[in-house]
N, C-alpha and C positions, 0 to 999 in steps of 0.2 A: 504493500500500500504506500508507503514512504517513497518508495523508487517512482512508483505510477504518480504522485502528487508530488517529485520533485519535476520526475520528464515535463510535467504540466506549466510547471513553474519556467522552468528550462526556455520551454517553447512559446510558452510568453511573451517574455525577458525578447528572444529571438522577434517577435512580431515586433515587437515595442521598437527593437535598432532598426530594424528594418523601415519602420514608418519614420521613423526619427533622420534613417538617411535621404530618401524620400522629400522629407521638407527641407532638409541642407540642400538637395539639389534644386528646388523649387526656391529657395533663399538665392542661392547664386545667380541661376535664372533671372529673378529676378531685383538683382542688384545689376547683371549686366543690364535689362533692357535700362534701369535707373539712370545707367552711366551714361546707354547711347540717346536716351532722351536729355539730357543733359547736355550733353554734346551738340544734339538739334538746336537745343534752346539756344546754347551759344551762339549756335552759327544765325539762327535766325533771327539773334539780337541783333549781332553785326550786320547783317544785312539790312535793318530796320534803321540803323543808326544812319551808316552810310547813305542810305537813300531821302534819310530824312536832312541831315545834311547837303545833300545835294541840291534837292528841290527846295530848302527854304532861302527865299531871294531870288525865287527863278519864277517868270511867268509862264512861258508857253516852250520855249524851244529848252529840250532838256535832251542833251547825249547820251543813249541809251549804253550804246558802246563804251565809253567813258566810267560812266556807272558802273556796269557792269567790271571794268576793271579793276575799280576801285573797292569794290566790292570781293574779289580776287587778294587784293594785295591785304585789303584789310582782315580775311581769314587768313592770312599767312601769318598775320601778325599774331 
């Protein structure tokens, strides 16, 4: 009986790591996507920044091209 209600215990124990590895990998998961949205965020800050800089002072002719570069350099930076 002792043996039969340790195996039990045993196999447990064993489901328990198992689920426990389970949400470690679901944790990682989901701290990558955190990073690569993070990373978006950045970029599409920069991009916000730069354009908004561009066009304030400008009325109608705006260098798409130009922008666009700048928009380049400023993620490099």
């Amino acid at each position: 009986q002792n043996e039969k209600e340790l195996q039990d215990v045993v196999k447990q124990q064993e489901e328990k790591l198992l689920q426990l590895i389970d949400k470690s990998g679901e944790v990682m998961r989901l701290k990558a996507e955190v990073s690569e949205l993070k990373r978006l965020l950045q970029r599409a800050e920069t991009e916000a920044k730069v354009l908004w800089e561009e066009m304030r002072g400008k009325e109608h002719q705006v260098d798409t091209a130009y922008i666009q570069e700048r928009v380049m350099l400023r993620r490099e930076v």
